[in-house]
C-alpha positions in Angstrom: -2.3 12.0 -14.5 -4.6 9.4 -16.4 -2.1 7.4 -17.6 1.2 5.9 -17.2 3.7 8.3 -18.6 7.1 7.2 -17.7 9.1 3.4 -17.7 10.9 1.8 -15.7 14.2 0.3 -16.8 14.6 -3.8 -17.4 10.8 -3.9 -16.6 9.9 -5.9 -19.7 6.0 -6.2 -21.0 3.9 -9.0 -19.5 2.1 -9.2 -16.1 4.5 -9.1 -12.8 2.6 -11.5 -9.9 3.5 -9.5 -6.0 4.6 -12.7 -4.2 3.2 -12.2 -0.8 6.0 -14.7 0.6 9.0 -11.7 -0.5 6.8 -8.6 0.0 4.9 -6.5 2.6 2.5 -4.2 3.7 3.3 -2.2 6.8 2.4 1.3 8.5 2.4 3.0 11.5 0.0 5.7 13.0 0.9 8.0 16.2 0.0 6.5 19.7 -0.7 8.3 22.7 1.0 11.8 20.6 4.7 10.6 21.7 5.4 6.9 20.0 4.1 5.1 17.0 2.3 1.8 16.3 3.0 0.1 14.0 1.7 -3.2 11.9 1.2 -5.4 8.8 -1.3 -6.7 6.4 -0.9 -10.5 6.3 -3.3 -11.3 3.3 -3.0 -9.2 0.0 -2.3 -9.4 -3.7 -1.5 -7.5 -7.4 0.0 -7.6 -10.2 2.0 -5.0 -12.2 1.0 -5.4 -16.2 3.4 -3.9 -18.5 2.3 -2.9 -22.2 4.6 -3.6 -25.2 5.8 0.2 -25.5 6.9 -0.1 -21.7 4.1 1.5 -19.4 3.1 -0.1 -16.7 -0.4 -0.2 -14.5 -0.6 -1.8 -11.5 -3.7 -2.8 -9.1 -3.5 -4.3 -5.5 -5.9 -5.8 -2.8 -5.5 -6.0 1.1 -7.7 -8.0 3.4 -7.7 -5.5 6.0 -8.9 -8.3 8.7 -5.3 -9.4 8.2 -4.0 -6.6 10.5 -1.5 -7.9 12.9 -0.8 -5.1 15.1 1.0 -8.0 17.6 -1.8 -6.9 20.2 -4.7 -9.0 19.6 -7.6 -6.5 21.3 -6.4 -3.8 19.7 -6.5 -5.6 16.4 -9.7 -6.4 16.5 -10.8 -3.0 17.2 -9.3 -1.6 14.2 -11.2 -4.5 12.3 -14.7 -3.1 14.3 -16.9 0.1 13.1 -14.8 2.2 14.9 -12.1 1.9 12.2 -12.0 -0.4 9.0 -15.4 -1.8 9.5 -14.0 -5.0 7.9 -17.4 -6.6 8.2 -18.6 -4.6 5.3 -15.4 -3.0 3.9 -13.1 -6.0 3.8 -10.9 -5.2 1.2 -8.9 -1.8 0.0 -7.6 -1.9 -3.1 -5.2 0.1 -5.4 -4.9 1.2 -9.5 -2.7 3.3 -10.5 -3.4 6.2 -12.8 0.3 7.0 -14.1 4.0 7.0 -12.9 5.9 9.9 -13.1 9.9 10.1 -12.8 11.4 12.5 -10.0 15.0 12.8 -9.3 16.3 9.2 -9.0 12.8 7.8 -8.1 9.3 7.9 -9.0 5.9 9.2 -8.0 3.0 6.1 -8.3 0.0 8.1 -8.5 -3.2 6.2 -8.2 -6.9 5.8 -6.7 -6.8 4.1 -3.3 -9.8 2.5 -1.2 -10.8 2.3 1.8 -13.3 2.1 4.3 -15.7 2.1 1.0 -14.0 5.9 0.1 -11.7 5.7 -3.2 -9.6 9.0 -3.1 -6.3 9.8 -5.2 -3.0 9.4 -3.4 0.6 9.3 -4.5 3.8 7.0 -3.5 7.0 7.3 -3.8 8.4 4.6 -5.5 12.4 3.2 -5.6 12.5 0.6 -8.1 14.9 -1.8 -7.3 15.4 -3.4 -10.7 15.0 -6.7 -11.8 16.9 -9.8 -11.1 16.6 -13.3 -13.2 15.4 -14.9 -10.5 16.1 -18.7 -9.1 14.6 -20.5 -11.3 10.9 -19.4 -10.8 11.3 -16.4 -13.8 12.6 -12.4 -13.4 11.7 -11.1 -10.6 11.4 -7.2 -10.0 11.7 -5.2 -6.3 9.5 -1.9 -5.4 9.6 0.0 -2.2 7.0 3.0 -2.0 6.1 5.0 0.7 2.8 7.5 1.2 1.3 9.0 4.5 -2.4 9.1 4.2 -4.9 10.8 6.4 -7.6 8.3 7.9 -9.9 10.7 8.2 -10.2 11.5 4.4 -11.6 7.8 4.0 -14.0 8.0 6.7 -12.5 6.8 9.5 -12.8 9.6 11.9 -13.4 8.1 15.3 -12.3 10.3 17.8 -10.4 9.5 21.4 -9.3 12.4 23.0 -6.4 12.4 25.6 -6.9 14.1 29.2 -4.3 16.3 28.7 -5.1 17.2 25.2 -4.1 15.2 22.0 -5.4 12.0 20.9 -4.8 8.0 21.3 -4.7 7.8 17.5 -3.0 10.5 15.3 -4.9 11.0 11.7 -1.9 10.2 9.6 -0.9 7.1 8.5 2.5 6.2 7.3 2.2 3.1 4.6 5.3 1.1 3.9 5.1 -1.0 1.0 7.9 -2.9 -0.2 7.3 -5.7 -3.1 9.0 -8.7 -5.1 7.0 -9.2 -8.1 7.7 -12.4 -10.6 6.8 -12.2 -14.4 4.7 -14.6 -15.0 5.0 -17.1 -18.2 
């Protein structure tokens, strides 16, 4: 997909802000091969632009030294060389290439970075619709979902269990849920 094929309903053209105070960035990795850990992204931002004929594109930043993992060690270990390397990859970013429609939802497909790799990955994407808002303009709600493997972006540090396994699985769930306003 190179570009945005399909629209989404009551979406009208302008740029869409993500408000960081009504949105986040979440995932959670296998721990230990029986439980998960799980976190947020404090610090990011995008915007969803749509054209006049209804497409949209749509680009986001995390600070990925905004991990909060509720465990303050292990936060800054994912921040070291061992994972993000946030001293010389602090940001990932996303642009989308197209949206496609599938069943009831849709598929977001775009380029994702991080950890300085930029590799295609697709979401799946329930658009909420769009509300007037309270005063402040429309506003528009996404969730999207994607399970990304950490080792395609270079982030293959390795801590094998005794018994077999590893502290950190490869996957990666992302949870992504946003409130975007349109903007004047």
């Amino acid at each position: 997909m190179t570009a945005s094929t399909t629209t989404l309903p009551g979406l009208t053209a302008g740029t869409w802000a993500i408000d960081p105070v009504h949105s986040s960035v979440g995932f959670s990795v296998r721990h230990l091969m029986v439980s998960k850990v799980r976190g947020t992204f404090e610090n990011f931002s995008g915007s969803i632009v749509v054209a006049e004929d209804g497409t949209a594109t749509a680009t986001a930043e995390i600070q990925v030294d905004s991990i909060n993992t509720k465990n303050a060690d292990r936060d800054a270990h994912i921040k070291s060389a061992d994972f993000f390397d946030a001293a010389n990859y602090p940001v990932a970013s996303f642009a989308t290439t197209g949206v496609r429609a599938e069943g009831g939802d849709y598929v977001l497909a775009g380029d994702f970075t991080l950890h300085g790799v930029t590799r295609p990955i697709e979401l799946t994407l329930e658009f909420n619709g769009v509300n007037p808002g309270m005063g402040q303009g429309a506003v528009a709600g996404f969730e999207a979902t994607t399970v990304i493997n950490r080792k395609d972006f270079g982030i293959t540090i390795e801590m094998p269990l005794e018994g077999g396994g590893a502290v950190v699985g490869d996957k990666i769930t992302l949870n992504i849920e946003i409130e975007a306003i349109q903007q004047a």
